[in-house]
C-alpha positions as CSV (number, residue, x, y, z in Angstrom):
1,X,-28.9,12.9,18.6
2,X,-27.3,12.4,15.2
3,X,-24.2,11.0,15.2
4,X,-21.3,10.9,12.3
5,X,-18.7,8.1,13.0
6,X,-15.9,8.5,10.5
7,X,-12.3,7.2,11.6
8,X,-9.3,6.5,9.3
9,X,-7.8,3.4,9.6
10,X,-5.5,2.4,12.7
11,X,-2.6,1.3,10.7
12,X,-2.0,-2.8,11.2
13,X,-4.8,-3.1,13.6
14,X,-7.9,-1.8,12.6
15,X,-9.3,-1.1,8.8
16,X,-11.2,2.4,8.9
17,X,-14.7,0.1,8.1
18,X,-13.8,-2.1,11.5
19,X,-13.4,0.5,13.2
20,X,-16.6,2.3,12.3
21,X,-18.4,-0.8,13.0
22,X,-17.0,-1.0,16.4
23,X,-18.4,2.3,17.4
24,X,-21.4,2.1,15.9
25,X,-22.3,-1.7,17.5
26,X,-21.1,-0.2,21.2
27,X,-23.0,3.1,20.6
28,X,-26.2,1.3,19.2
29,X,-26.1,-0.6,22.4
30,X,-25.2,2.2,25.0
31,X,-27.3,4.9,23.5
32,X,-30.2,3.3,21.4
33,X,-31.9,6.5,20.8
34,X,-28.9,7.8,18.6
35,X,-29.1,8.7,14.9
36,X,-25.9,6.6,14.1
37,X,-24.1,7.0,10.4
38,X,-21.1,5.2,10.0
39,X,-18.5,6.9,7.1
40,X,-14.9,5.1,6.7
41,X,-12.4,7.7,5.6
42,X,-9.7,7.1,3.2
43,X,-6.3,8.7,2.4
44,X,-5.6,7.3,-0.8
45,X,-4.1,4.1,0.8
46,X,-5.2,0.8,2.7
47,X,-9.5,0.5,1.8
48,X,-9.3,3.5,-0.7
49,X,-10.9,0.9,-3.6
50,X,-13.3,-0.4,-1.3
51,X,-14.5,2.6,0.5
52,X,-15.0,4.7,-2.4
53,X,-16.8,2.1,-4.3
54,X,-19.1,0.8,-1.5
55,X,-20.1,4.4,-0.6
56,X,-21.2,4.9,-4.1
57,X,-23.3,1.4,-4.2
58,X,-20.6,0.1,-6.9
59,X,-19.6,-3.1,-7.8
60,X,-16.1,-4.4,-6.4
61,X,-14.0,-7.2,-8.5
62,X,-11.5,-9.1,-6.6
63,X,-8.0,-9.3,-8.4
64,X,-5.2,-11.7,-8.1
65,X,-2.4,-9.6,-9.3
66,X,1.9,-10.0,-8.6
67,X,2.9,-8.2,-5.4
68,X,5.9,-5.8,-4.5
69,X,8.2,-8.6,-4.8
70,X,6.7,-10.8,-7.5
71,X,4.6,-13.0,-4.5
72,X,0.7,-13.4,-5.8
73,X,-1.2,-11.0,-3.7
74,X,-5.2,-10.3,-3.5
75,X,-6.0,-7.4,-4.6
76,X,-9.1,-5.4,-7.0
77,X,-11.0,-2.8,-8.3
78,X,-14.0,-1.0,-7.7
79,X,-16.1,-0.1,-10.6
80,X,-18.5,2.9,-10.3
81,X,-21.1,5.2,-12.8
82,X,-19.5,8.1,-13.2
83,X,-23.0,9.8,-13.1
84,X,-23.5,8.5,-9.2
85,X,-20.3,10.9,-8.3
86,X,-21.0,14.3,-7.0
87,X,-20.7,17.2,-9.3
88,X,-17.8,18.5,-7.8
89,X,-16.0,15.2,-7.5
90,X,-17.1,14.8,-11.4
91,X,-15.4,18.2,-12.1
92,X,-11.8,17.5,-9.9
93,X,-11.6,14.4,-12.2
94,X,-12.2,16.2,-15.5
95,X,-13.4,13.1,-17.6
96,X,-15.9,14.4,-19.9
97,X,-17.9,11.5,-21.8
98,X,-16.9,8.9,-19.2
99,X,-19.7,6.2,-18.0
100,X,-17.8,3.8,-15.9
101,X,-15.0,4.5,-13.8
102,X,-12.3,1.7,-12.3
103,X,-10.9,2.5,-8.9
104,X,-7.3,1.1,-7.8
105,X,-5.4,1.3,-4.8
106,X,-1.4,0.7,-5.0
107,X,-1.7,-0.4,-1.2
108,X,-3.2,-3.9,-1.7
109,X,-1.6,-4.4,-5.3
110,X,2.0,-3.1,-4.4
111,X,1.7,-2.2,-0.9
112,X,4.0,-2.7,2.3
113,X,1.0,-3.9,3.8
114,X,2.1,-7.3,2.0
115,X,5.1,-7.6,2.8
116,X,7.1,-8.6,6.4
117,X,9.3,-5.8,7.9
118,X,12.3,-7.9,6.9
119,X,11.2,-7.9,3.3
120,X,10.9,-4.5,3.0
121,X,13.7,-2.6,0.3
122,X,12.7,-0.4,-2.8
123,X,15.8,-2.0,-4.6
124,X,13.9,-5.2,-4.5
125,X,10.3,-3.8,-5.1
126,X,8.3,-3.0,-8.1
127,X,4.4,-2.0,-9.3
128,X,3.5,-4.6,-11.7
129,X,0.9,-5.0,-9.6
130,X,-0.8,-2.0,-9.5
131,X,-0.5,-2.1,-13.7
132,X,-2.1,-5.5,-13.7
133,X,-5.1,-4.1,-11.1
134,X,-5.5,-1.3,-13.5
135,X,-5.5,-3.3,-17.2
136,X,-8.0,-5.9,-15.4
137,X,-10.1,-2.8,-14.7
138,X,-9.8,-1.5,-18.3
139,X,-10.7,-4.8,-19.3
140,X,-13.9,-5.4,-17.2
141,X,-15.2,-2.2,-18.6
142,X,-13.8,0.9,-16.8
143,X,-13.8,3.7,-19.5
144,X,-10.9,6.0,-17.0
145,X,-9.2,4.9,-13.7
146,X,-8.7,6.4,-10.1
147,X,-5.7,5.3,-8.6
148,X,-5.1,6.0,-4.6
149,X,-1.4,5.9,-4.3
150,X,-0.5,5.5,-0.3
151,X,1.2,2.9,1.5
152,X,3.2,1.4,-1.6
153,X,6.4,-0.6,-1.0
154,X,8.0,0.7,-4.5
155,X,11.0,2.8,-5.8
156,X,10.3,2.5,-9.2
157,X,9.1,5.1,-11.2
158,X,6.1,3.3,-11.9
159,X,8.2,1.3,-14.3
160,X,6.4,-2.3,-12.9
161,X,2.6,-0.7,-13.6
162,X,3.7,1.0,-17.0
163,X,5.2,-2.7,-18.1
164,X,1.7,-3.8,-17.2
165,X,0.4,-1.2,-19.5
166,X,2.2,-1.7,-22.3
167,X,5.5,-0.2,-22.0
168,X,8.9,-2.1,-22.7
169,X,12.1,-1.1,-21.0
170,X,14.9,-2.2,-23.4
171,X,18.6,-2.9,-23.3
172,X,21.2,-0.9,-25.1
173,X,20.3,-4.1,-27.5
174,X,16.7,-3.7,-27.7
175,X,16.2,-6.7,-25.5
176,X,13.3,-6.4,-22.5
177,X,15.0,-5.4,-19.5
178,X,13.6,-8.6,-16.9
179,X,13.7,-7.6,-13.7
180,X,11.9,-3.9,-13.6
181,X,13.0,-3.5,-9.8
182,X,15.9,-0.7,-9.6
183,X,18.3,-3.6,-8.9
184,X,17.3,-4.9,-12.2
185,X,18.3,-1.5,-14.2
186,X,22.2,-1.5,-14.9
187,X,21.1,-2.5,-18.2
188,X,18.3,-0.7,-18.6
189,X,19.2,1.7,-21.7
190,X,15.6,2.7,-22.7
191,X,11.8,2.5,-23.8
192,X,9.4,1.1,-26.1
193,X,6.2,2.8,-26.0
194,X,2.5,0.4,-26.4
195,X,0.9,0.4,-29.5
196,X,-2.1,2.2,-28.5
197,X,-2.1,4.7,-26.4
198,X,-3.9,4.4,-23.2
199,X,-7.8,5.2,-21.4
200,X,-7.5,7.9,-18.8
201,X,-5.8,7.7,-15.6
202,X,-6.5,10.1,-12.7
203,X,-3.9,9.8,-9.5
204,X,-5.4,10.6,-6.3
205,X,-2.8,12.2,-4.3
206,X,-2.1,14.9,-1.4
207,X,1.9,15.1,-1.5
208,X,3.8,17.7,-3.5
209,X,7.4,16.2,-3.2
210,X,8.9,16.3,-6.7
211,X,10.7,13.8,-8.0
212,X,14.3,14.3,-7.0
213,X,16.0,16.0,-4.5
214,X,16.1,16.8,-0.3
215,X,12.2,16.8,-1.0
216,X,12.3,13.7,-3.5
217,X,10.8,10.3,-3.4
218,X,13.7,8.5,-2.4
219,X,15.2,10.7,0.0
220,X,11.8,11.5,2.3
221,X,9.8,8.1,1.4
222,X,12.9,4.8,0.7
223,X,13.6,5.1,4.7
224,X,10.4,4.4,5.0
225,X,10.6,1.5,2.1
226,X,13.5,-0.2,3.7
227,X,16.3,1.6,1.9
228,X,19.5,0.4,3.4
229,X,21.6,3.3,5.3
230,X,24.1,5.1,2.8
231,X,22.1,3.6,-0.6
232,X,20.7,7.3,-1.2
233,X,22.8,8.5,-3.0
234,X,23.0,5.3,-5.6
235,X,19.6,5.3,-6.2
236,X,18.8,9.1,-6.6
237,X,21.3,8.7,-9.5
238,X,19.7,5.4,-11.3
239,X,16.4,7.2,-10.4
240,X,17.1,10.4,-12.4
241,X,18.9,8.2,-15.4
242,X,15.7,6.1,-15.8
243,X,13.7,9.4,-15.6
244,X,15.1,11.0,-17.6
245,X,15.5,8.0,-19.9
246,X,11.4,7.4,-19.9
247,X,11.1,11.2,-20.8
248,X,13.1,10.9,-23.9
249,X,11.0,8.2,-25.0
250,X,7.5,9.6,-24.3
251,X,8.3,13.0,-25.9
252,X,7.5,14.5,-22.2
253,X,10.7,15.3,-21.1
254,X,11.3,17.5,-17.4
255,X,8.8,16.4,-15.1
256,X,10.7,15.9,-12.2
257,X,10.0,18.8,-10.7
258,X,6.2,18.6,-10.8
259,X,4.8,19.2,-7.4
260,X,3.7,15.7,-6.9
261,X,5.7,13.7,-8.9
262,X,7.7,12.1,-6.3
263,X,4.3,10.6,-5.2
264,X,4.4,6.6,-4.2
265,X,8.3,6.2,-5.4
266,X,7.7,8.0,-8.7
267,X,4.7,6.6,-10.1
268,X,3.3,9.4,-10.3
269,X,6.1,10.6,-12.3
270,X,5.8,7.6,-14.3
271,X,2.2,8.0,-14.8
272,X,2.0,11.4,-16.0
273,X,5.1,11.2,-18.3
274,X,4.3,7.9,-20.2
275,X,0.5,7.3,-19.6
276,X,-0.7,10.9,-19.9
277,X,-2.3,10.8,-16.2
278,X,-3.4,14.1,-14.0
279,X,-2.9,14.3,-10.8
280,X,-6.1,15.1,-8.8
281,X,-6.8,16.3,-5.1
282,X,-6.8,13.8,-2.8
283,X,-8.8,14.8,0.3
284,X,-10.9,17.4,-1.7
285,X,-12.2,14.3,-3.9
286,X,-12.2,11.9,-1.3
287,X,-14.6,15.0,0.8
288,X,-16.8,15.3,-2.0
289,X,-17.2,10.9,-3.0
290,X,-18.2,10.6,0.9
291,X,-20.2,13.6,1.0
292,X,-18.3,15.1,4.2
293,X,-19.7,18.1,4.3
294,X,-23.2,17.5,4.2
295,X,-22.4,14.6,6.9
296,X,-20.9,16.8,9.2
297,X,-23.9,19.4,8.5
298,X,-26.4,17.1,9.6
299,X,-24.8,16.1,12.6
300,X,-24.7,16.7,16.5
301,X,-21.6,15.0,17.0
302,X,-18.7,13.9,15.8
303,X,-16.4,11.0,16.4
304,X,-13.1,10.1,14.3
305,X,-9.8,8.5,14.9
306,X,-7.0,6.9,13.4
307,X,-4.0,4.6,14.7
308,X,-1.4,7.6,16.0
309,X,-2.9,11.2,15.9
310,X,0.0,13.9,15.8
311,X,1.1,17.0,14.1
312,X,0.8,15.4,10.3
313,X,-2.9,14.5,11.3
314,X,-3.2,18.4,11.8
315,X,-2.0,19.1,8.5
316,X,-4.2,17.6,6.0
317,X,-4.4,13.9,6.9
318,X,-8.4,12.6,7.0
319,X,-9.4,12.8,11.0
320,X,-7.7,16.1,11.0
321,X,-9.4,17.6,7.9
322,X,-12.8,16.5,9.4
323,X,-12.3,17.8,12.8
324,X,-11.3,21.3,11.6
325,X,-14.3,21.1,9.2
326,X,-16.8,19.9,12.4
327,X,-15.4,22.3,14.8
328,X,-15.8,25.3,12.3
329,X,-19.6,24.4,12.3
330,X,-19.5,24.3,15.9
331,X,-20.1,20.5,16.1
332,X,-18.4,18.7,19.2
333,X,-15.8,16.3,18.0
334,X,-14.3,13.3,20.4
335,X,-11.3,11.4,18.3
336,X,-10.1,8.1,19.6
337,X,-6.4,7.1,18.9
338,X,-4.1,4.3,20.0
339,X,-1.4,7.1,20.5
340,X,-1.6,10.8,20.7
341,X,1.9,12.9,19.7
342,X,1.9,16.3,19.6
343,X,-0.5,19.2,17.8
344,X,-3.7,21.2,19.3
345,X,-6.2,20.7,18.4
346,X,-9.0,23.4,18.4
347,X,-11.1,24.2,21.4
348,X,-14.4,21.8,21.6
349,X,-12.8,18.4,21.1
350,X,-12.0,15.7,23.3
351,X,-8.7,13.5,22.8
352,X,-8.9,9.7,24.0
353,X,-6.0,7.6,23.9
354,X,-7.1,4.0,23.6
355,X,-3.6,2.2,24.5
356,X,-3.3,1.8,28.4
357,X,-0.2,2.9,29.7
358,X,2.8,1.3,29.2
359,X,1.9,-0.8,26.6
360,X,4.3,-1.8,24.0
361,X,3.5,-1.1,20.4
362,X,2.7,-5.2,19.5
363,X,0.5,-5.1,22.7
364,X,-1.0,-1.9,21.3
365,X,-1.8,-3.2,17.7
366,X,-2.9,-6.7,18.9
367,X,-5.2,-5.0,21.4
368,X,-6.5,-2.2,19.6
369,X,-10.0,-3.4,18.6
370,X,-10.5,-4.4,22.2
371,X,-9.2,-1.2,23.7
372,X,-11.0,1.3,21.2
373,X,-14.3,-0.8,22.6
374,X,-13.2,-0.4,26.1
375,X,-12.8,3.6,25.1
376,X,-15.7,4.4,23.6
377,X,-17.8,2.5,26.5
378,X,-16.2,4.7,29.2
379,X,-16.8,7.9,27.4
380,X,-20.3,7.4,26.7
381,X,-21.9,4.8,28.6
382,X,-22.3,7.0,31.3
């Protein structure tokens, strides 16, 4: 019996890689006789750097870089030979003449990961550190850069990375604008490019919200961020000024509307306006890096999993992705989750819900490496 074990991360419990490794040490023990092959998955968020560059046999650099709120926080970068990637990953990231390529995740550099529920308000938050992750790439020998874009803490437009790359914001005066949070911009009046222009820069990234707007960064993601009730409106209006300010100065005016742009509080706006980025499939490249297909082609079973699996898991997210791709092969598929809300999914697979009854969510997050354990003994130690 040959058995894939690929879960997604269970959101401030488990890391995707712990997770794996849970399964695979009870399943070695249980069933001996299995074929067992660990794969992490990754949305572009928390382990994106370090997944994708272990899986490749790449070399990881840790990075102390400045956090959403200016706090030192560890972060890195993965650095991989291009020529190791899969054709088809090779070809969604269109870098022709590229040797070595740096991988970044915003979720450890600018993430909410780092940062106490409390702490948590996109006025207050900026990228910097995501910049800094990416120069000290650039500067250990990365010729282009992936960026993974999920769980970021940031409103910003990018503006914190692109200082980090080079890019001044300026006063109505010319003088540096200091504080490159949103609360920071009354004075912010516009934009002095970098001397030289910058190496490639590829952004990983699933979500087609623009910029602006019902669908916009601020409106569906600064909840999320912390935004205070009632602040939407004020910052929709200093995030189109600055916008539209950064557009003027990079002679790439009118991208807000790009499907996409609206990606991880704008950076993605920023990113493609004043560094020249592309914006490349997430799950399709992350599918091809990890070999997916050919995983699932080889396998008997199945098992994946994330924290809470509900309609949005159905729809694109990692664990759903895979079990629509196992099922169409006609591969069984048991998915282990601390909570299960809504969605069907297809005949042939096997739901388990880790959390016992009743649990609160602390109790459920606290317990969850014990509890997935517990699971996956019941379900196949028989």
């Amino acid at each position: 019996m040959r058995v894939l074990i690929a879960f997604d991360k269970f959101k401030d419990a488990l890391t995707a890689p712990a997770a794996c490794e849970i399964a695979r040490r009870v399943l070695a023990e249980l069933q001996p006789d299995w074929d067992l092959e660990p794969c992490p998955l990754t949305d572009g968020g928390e382990g994106f750097a370090r997944i994708l560059t272990a899986s490749r046999g790449g070399e990881w650099q840790d990075a102390r870089v400045s956090g959403p709120r200016s706090q030192p926080v560890e972060s890195g970068f993965g650095l991989v030979d291009l020529a190791a990637l899969p054709d088809t990953v090779q070809q969604h990231l269109g870098l022709p003449g590229v040797r070595r390529l740096g991988i970044v995740e915003m979720a450890s550099a600018s993430g909410l990961e780092s940062l106490a529920p409390a702490e948590r308000n996109p006025w207050l938050t900026d990228s910097r550190g995501t910049g800094e992750a990416i120069m000290a790439a650039f500067h250990a020998g990365a010729e282009a850069v992936l960026l993974g874009v999920g769980g970021s803490a940031t409103n910003d437009l990018g503006l914190g990375a692109l200082h980090a790359l080079g890019w001044i914001a300026v006063t109505v005066d010319d003088q540096p604008v200091r504080q490159l949070a949103p609360v920071g911009w009354g004075d912010l009046a516009g934009f002095r490019p970098p001397a030289k222009s910058l190496p490639p820069l590829r952004i990983a990234c699933d979500v087609a919200n623009p910029l602006l707007g019902d669908r916009g960064a601020t409106t569906v993601f600064g909840p999320q961020k912390g935004l205070p009730p009632g602040d939407r409106d004020t910052m929709e209006n200093e995030i189109a000024r600055v916008a539209e300010l950064l557009g003027q100065a990079a002679a790439r005016p009118g991208l807000e509307a790009t499907p996409g742009a609206g990606a991880a509080g704008g950076i993605a706006y920023g990113l493609l306006t004043a560094a020249d980025a592309r914006l490349v499939p997430g799950f399709d490249l992350v599918e091809g890096w990890l070999g997916i297909a050919e995983k699932i082609a080889a396998a008997d079973l199945v098992i994946t999993g994330e924290g809470r699996f509900d309609d949005s898991s159905l729809e694109g997210k990692g664990p759903g992705s895979l079990l629509y791709r196992a099922r169409t092969q006609g591969k069984p598929v048991h998915v282990f989750a601390g909570a299960v809300e809504g969605g069907t999914p297809p005949p042939g697979t096997e739901m388990h819900v880790i959390t016992p009854p009743g649990w609160t969510l602390p109790q459920a997050l606290a317990g969850a490496p014990a509890n997935l354990e517990a699971s996956l003994r019941r379900t196949f130690g028989g």
